[in-house]
N, C-alpha and C positions, 0 to 999 in steps of 0.2 A: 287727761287723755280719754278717762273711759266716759265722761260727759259731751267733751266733744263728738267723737264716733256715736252713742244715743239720740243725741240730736241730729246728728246729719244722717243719720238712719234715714228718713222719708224718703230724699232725693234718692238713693239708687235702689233702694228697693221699689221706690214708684217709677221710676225711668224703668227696672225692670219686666215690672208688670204691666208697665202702659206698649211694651214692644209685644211682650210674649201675646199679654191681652190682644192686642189688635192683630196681631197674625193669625190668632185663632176667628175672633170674630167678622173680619174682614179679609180676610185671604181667599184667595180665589183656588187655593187645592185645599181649601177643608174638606172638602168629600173624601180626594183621595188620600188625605192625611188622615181621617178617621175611620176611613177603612184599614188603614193596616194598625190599630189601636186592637185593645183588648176591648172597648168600647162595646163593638161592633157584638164579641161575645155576651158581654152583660143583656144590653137592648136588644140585640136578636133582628136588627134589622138596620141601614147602613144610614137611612136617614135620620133613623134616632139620632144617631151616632155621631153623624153632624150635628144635630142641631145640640144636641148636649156638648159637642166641643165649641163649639160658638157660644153658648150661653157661659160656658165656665172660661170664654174669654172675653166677655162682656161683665163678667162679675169681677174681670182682674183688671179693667177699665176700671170699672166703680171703685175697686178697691184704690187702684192708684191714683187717682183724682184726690179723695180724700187725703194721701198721703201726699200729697204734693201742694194741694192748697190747704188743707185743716194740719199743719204736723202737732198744734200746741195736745191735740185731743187724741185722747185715747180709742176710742173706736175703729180709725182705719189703722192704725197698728194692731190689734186684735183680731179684724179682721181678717189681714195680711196673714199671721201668726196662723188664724184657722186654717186660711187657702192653704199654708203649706201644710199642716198638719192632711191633709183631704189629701195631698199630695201625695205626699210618702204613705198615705195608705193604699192611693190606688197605683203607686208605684209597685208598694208590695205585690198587692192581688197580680198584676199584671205578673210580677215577676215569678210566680209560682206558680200561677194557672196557667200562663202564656207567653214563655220567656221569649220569642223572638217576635211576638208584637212590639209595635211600634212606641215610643214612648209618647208621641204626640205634644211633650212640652212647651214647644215653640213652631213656628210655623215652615221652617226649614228643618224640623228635626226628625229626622223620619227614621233613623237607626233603631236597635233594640235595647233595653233598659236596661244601662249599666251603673256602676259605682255614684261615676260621673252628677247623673239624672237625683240621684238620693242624696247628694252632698248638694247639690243646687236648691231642692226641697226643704234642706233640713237649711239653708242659708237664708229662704224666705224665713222659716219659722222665727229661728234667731233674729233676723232684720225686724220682724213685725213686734217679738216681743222687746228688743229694742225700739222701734217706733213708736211704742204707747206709753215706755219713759221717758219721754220728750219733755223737755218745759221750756224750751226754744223752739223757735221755728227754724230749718235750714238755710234760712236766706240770713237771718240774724249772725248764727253762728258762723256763717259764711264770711260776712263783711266784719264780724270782731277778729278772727281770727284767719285770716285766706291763707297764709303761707301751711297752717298746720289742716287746715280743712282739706286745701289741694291735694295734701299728702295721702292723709284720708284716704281722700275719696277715689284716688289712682289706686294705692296700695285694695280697696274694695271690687274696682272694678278688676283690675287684674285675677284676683280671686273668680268673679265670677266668670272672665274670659278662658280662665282654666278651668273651670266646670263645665262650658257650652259648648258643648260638639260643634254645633251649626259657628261657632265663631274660628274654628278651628284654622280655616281659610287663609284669617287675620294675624297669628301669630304663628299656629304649629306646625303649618305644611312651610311657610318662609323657614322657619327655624330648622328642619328637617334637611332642607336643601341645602342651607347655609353648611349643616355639620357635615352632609357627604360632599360638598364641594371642598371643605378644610382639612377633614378626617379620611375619606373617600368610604368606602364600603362597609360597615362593621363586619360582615366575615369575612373581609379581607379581599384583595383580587379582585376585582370592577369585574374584569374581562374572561373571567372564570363564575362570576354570577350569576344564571338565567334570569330575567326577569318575566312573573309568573303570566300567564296570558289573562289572566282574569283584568290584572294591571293593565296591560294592552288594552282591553277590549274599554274597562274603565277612560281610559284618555282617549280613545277613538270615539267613544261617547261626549265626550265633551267639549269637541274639537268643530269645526265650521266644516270640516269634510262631511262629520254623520252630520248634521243640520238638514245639511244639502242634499246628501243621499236618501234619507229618513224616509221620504215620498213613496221612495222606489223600494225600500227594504221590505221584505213581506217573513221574515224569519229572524230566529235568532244564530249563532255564531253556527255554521256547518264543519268548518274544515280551518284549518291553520297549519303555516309552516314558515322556517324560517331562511333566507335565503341573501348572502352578501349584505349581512348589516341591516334589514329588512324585515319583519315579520307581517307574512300577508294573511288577512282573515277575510274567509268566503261567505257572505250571505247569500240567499235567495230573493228574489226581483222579481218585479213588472213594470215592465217600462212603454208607454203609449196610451192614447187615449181611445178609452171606450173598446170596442173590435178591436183596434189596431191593437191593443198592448200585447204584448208579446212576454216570454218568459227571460229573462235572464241571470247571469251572475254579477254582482256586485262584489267586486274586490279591492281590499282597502290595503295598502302598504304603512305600515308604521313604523319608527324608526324602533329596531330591536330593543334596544337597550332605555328606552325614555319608560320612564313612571310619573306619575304626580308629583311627585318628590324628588325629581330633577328638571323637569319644565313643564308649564304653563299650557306651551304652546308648541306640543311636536311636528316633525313632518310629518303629513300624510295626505297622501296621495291615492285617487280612485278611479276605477276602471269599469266600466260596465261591458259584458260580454253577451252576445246574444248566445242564448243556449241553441239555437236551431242552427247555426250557421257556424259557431264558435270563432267569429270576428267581435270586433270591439265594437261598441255603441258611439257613433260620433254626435254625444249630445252635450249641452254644457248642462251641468245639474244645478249650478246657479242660474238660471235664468228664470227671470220672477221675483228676484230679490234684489231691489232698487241699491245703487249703493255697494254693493258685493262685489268684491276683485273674483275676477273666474278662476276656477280651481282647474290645476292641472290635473290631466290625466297621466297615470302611468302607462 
């Protein structure tokens, strides 16, 4: 068993680092993803900062190439083995000089450096120094043995699915919802639970109402309150063009009680309010987006 997993070592540690690699080197928010890095501290200036998180994802390209086409050779398993070791050290530095920078390990991952991020590191090191005891190649091992390789190789990736924040999506927000719809609330009382506004604001963010209002928002949250099953949160606006725009309030309804972790896809509903007149806006804030069912107003 422990030759099997050695040899199929290449395949997901290179499938690994050919995702991670290319989000860094090819992602179109590397900028703002290496700004919120500890990077940005070291190099002292934001471009560095890109262009050394692109390079250290152009070197995890190079690296997973070799382990996906050469696994018989030792070199892209070592190399692998260094990446992670450079890891966990600039995980450390980060976590001691600047623990709420960004951990920057993947191209969705833009949280701060937890557990998580150092057990992901320390999984390349193990993978790579497995890699370079290889004396099969994974395809070989693959077709002698598919029923136990399969196993493998699920039993690996799950592993790394639980160490990836950014995969989080995929299992742990379903799984989350799954136990309050079975179990309902852990402290107990659904209907006795506030849900915090932060949560609110989180799901209104992610929702085709802010999409659509985005334009018009000129602030962040002003005012909140909750009212018949409802919680309304107040931004600041402009809404018209050029001269004409004019000041107003942008009021979002969201369903009180919904989190990320009971749906997807809340109600929510928007109102635009001229501040000079204190009447409603009669505009559709979809319009311009081909394709888009019109949003109602509250």
């Amino acid at each position: 068993m422990v030759s099997l997993a050695v040899n199929l070592a290449p395949l997901p540690l290179g499938v690994l680092l050919a995702l991670t690699g290319a989000g860094k080197a090819f992602g179109r928010q590397a900028a703002r993803q290496a700004a919120g890095t500890v990077l940005v501290r070291v190099l002292n200036d934001g471009r560095r900062a890109t262009a050394a998180l692109r390079a250290t994802g152009a070197a995890e390209l190079l690296v997973a190439a070799g382990l996906l086409a050469a696994p018989g050779t030792t070199v892209p398993g070592l190399a692998a083995a260094a990446l992670g070791l450079a890891f966990l050290g600039y995980l450390g530095y980060a976590r001691v000089t600047a623990p709420e920078s960004s951990c920057g390990c993947t191209a969705r991952d833009e949280g701060p450096v937890t557990w998580r991020a150092f057990v992901r590191a320390g999984l390349v090191v193990a993978g790579g120094a497995a890699a370079a005891g290889a004396r099969t190649s994974w395809w070989q091992q693959a077709a002698g043995r598919p029923v136990a390789s399969a196993v493998c190789l699920a039993v690996v990736a799950a592993a790394l699915a639980a160490v990836s924040k950014d995969l989080d999506e995929l299992w742990l927000v379903p799984l989350r919802r799954t136990r309050l719809r079975v179990l309902g609330h852990p402290l107990g009382g659904d209907r006795d639970v506030e849900v915090p506004v932060a949560a609110s604001v989180e799901l209104l963010e992610r929702s085709l109402a802010w999409v659509a209002a985005a334009p018009v928002v000129r602030s962040g949250l002003i005012d909140h309150w909750d009212a018949d099953g409802w919680r309304f949160l107040r931004y600041a606006g402009v809404h018209g063009p050029g001269g004409a725009a004019r000041p107003v309030t942008v009021l979002f309804a969201v369903d009180a009680r919904a989190t990320r972790d009971t749906t997807a896809s809340p109600a929510v509903r928007v109102t635009l309010i001229d501040d000079r007149t204190d009447e409603p806006v009669p505009v559709d804030l979809l319009d311009g987006l081909p394709g888009r069912p019109s949003l109602p107003l509250a």
